[in-house]
C-alpha positions in Angstrom: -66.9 24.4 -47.0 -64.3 26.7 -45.6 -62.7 29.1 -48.2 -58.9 30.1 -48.0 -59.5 33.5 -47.5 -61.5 32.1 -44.2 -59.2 29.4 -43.2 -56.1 32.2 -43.4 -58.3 34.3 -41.1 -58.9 31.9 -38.7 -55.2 30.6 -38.3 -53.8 34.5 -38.1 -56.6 34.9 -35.1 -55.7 31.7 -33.3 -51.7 32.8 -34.0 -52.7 36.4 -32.3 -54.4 34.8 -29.2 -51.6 32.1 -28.8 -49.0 35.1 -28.9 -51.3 37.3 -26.5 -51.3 34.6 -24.1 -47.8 33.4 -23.9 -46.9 37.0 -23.4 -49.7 37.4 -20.5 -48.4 33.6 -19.0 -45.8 34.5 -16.2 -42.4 33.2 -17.0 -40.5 31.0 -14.6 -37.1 31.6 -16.1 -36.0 33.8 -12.8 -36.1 30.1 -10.9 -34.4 28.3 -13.1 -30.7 26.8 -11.7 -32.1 28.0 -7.8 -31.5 26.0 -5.0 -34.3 26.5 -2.1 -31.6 26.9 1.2 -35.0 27.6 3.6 -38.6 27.0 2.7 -39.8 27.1 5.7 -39.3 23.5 7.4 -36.1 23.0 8.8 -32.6 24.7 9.5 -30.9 21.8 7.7 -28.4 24.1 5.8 -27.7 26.6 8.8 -24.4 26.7 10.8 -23.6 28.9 14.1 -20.6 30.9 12.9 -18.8 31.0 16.4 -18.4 27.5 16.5 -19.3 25.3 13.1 -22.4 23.8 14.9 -25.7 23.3 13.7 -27.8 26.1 14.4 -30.7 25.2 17.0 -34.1 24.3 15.7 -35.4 27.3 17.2 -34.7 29.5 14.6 -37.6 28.1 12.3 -40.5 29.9 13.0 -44.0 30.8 11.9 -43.0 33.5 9.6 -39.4 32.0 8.8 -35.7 32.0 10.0 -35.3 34.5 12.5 -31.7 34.1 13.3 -32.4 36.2 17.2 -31.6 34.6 19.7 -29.8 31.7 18.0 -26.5 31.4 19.9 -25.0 33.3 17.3 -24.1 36.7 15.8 -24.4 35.1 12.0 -26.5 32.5 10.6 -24.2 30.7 7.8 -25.1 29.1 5.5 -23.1 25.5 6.0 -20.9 26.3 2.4 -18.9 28.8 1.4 -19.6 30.0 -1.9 -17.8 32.1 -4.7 -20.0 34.0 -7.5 -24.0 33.5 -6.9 -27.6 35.3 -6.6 -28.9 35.3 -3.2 -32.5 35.7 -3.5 -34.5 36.3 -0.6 -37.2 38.0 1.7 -37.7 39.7 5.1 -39.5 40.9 7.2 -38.1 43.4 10.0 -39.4 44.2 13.8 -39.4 47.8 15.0 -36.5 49.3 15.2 -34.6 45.7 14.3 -31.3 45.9 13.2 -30.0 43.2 10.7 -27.6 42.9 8.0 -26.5 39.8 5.6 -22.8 39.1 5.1 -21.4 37.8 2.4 -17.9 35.8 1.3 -17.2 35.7 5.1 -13.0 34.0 5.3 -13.4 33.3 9.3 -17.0 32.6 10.2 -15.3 33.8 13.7 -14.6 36.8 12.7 -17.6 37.9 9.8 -17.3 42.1 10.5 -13.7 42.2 9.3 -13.2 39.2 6.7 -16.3 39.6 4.7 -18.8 42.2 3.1 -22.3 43.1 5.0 -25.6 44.2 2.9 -27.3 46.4 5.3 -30.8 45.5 6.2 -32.2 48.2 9.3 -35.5 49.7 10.4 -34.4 52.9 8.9 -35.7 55.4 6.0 -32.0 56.6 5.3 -29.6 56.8 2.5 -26.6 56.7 4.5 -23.6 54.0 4.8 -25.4 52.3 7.5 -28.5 52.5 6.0 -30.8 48.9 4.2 -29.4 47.6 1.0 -25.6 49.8 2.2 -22.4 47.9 1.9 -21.9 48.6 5.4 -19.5 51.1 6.3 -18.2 51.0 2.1 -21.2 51.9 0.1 -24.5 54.3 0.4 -27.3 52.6 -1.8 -28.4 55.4 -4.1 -32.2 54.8 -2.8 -34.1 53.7 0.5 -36.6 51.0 -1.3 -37.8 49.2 1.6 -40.8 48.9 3.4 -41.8 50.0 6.7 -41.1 47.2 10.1 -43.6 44.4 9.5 -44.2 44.2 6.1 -41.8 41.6 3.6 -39.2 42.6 1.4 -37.7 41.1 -1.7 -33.9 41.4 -2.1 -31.5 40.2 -4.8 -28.0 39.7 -4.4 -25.9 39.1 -7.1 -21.7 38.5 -6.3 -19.6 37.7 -9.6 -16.0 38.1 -9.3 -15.1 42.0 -7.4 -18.4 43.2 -8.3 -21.7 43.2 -5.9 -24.9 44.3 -6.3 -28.1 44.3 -4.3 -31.7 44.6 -5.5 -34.5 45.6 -3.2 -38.1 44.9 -4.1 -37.5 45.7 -8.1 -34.8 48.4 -7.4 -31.4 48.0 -7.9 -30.2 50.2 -5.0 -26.1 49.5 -4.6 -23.1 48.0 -6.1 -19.7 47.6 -4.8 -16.9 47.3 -6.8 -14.4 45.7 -4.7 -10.7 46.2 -6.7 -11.3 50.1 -6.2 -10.9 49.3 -2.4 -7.1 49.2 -2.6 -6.2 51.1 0.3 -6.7 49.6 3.6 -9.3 52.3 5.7 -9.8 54.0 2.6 -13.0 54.3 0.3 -12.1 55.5 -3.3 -13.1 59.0 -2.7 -9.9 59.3 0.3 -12.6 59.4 2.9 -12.3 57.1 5.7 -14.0 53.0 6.3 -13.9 50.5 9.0 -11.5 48.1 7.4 -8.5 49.8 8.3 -6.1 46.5 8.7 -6.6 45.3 5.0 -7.6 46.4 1.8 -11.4 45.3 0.4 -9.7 44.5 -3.1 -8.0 42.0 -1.2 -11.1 40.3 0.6 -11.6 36.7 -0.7 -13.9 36.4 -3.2 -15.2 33.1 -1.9 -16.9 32.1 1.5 -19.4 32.0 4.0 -23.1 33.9 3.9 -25.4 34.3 6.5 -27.9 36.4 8.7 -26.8 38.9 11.7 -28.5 39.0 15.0 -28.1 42.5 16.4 -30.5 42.1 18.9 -34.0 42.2 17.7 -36.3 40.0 15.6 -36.3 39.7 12.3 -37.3 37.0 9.7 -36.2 35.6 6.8 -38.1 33.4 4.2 -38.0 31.7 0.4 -33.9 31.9 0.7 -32.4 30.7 -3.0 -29.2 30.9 -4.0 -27.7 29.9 -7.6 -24.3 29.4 -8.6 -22.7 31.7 -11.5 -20.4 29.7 -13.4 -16.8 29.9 -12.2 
């Protein structure tokens, strides 16, 4: 018969190894509230900015939604959207050139009415640079990896401020309201938005994937909504 001095042993053991294994068991929290925009199968949720369209079928390929050669210089997604995570991966060509934009106003116009998250086949820290708010913001690091190997990035947009995380490393964020001077960065130097002020942006719209000119490929594409 089992004494309490055994039985007490035995449930702190089985107590240790139930702790030690839920903290070894991978938690799925991260997914939680994600909606899957691409997995792979179709462009269903894909527009052609310059003209509302349905983007053609032939962006779905083997390694995922390569928006070259699509008909058009952004791949929206069909919704605008205000505060969210974008969480995605790609994959770059040699010497591609990419870039995701973000709270587009006039898919016709995406350079000038909304924010673009650098992604290029470069090793650089400098406004043009991967994980750069183009033209606004340097990322503080160069996390990707080299042409032909995935990347994971993050986005995360709530109200004027932006962030971007690439594989594990938050590398930039973009406060928007201290953009108040049109052509002006908050340090006086000089930006491409010289018509209007960033602070002045909307803060809800269109998000998609550039075509500069050379493959690239994007996969896994999740975005959650942040409570309004």
């Amino acid at each position: 018969m089992a004494t309490l001095t055994n039985l007490l042993h035995r449930g702190a053991v089985l107590g240790l190894l139930a702790a030690t294994t839920m903290a070894a068991a991978p938690r799925d929290e991260a997914s939680q509230d994600f909606t899957t925009l691409f997995d792979g199968s179709d462009a269903d949720h894909w527009i052609n900015n310059s003209n509302g369209e349905p983007i053609a079928s032939s962006v779905v390929q083997e390694d995922g939604l390569n928006p070259h050669g699509a008909g058009a210089y952004v791949v929206l997604y069909k919704e605008p959207v205000k505060d969210f995570v974008l969480d995605f991966e790609y994959k770059l060509s040699p010497g591609c050139n990419s870039g995701v934009f973000l709270r587009v106003g006039n898919p016709k116009d995406p350079v000038m009415t909304g924010l673009e998250v650098a992604i290029d086949d470069t090793e650089g820290t400098g406004f043009h640079d991967s994980g750069a708010f183009y033209d606004l913001v340097r990322p503080e690091a160069n996390a990707q990896k080299p042409a032909g190997e995935w990347n994971h990035m993050t986005i995360t947009a709530r109200g004027p401020i932006v962030t971007v995380e690439l594989n594990g490393e938050r590398v930039s964020t973009i406060d928007q309201s201290r953009f108040a001077t049109p052509g002006k960065r908050p340090d006086g130097s000089d930006h491409k938005f010289r018509d209007v002020a960033v602070a002045d942006l909307i803060q809800e719209g269109y998000f998609g994937f550039q075509d500069h000119g050379q493959d690239c490929w994007y996969r896994n594409v999740r975005l959650k909504k942040l409570d309004q």
